[in-house]
N, C-alpha and C positions, 0 to 999 in steps of 0.2 A: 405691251406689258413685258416687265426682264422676264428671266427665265429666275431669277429669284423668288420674284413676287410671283410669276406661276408656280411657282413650288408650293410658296406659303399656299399660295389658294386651293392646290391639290390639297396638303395636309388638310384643311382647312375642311375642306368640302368630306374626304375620308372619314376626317374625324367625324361631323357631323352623320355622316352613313353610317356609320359602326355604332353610333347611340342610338339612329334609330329602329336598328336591325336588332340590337339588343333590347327592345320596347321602351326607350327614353320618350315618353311624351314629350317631354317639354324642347327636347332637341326637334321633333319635328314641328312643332310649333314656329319654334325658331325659324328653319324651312323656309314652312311657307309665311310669314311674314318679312322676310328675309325675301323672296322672290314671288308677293304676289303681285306686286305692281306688275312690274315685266309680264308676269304670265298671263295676268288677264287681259292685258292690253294686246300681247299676242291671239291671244284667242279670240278677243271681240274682234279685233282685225280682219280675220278669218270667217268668222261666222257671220258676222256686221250685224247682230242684238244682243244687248245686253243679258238678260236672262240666259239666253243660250248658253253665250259664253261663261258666266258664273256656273252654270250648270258642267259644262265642259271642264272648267277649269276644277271641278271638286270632282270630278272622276276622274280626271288625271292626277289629282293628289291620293286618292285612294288608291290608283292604278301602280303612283312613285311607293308607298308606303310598303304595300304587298308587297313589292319586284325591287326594294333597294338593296337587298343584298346581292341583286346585281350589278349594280353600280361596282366598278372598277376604277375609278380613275382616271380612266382614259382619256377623257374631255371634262370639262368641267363640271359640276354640277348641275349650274342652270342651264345648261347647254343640255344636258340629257334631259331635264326637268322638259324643257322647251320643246324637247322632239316627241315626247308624251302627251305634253297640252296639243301640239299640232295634228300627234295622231289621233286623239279622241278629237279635233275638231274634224278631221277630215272624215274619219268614221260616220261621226254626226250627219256630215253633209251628203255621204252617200246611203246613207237611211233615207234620208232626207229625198233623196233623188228618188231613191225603190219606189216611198208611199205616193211620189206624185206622178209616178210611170214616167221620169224624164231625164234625160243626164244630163248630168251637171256641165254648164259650159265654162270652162277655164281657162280664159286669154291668159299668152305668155307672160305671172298676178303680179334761214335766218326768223323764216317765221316761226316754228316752233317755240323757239327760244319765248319771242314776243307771247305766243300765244299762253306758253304756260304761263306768263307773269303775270296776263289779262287775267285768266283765270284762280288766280291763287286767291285766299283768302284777305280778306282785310277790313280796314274799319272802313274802305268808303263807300256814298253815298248810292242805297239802291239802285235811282236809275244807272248805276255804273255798275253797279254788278250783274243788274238788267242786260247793259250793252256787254259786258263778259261772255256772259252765258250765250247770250245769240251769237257774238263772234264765235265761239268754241263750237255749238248747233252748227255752223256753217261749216266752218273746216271740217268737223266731224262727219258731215252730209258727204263735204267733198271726196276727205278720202274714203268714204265707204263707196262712194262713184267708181274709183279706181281699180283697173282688173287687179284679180284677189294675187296674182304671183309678185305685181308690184308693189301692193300695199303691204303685206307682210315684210316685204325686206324694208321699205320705208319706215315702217312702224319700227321695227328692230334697229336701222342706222340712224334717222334723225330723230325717233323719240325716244328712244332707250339709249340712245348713244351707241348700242354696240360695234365693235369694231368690223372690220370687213371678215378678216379673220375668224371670227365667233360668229358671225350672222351667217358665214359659208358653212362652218361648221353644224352650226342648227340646223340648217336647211339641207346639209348634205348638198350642197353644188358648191361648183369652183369661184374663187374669188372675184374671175373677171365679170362672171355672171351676177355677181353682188353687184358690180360697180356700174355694171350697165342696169340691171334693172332702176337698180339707186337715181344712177342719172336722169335715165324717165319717166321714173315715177316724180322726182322732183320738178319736170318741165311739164308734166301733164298736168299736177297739182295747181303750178302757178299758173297755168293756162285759164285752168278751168275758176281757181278765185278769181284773175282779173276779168274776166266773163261778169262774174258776177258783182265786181265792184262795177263794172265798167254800164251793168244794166242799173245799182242801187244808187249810182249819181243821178243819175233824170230824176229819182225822186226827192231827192235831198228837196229838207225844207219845203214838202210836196203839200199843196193849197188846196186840196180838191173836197168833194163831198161833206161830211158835218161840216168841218172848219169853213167852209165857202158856204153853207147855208146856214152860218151859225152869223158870222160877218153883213151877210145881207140884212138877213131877219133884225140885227142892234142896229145897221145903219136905217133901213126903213122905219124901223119903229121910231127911233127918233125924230125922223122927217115928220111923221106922223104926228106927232108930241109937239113940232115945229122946234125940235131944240137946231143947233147950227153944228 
């Protein structure tokens, strides 16, 4: 990004803080609609359930609301937004650890593209929105598999797009440490789907149980009938 267009988006982002410090409803609204994709997608990342994370993600907007006339400018917007949603998830998750008496264990945490396009709306044919949804189930299984330091940065560079730049900034670590977790979380990714393409070919067009005593049962009966 120039250093223009981050100016505009400082102004930009300001302006929006100062209308909500001054009680603009409808500027915060703007907000979060304005950055709830990103966030919650950060947060489910984090927490890996849905619930949770909506949950997280609406006490982090209540948490921005109170504490925006903090906001300075200093980073972007959704960049402070981001370190909000991540501290009410982490929060979460060390509650989370107290009630169960256990700490929490925390390894060092072109398909996208495809996948979002499986998964977009359109007019076609169930079973294919059928096969959407399970494709999406599966990636979504996968990276919830992936330790939580690589899946966050993953979620923030390959499905937000963010830059290495911003996602270091969010996270508070150095840029190298973006590009390396980056890197491995994308090789662990493809690792672990071709795994699983590689066990759902043996079944491709798989013959077994009803369909195999569905088959028997019409050719006997026929024999039976004496048809040929």
């Amino acid at each position: 990004m120039s250093d223009t267009a981050q100016t505009l988006v400082a102004d930009d982002d300001l302006s929006i803080a100062r209308r909500v410090v001054a009680g603009d409803c409808a500027a915060f609204e703007l907000l979060m609609r304005r950055h709830n994709r990103r966030l919650y997608r950060l947060a489910r990342a984090t927490l890996r359930n849905d619930a949770e994370a909506e949950d997280a993600l609406q006490d982090a907007y209540l948490h921005a609301y109170r504490s925006m006339s903090q906001f300075r400018g200093d980073a972007q917007l959704s960049t402070w937004l981001s370190r909000l949603v991540l501290n009410e998830c982490f929060a979460r998750i060390r509650r989370s650890a107290r009630r169960q008496n256990v700490i929490p264990i925390v390894d060092a945490p072109d398909w996208v593209e495809q996948a979002e396009a499986m998964t977009s709306h359109d007019n076609s044919a169930p079973d294919d929105a059928l096969a959407r949804s399970q494709v999406r189930a599966l990636l979504e299984r996968k990276l919830d598999a992936l330790p939580e330091l690589f899946r966050i940065v993953f979620v923030l560079r390959s499905i937000e797009e963010m830059t290495v730049e911003e996602t270091a900034q969010c996270l508070n670590i150095p840029e190298a440490t973006v590009r390396s977790r980056h890197f491995r979380a994308r090789g662990m990714l493809r690792e672990s789907l071709a795994q699983a393409f590689d066990l759902a070919e043996r079944d491709v067009f798989e013959f077994g149980g009803a369909r195999c005593d569905r088959i028997v049962e019409r050719v006997q009966s026929k024999l039976r009938d004496g048809g040929a």
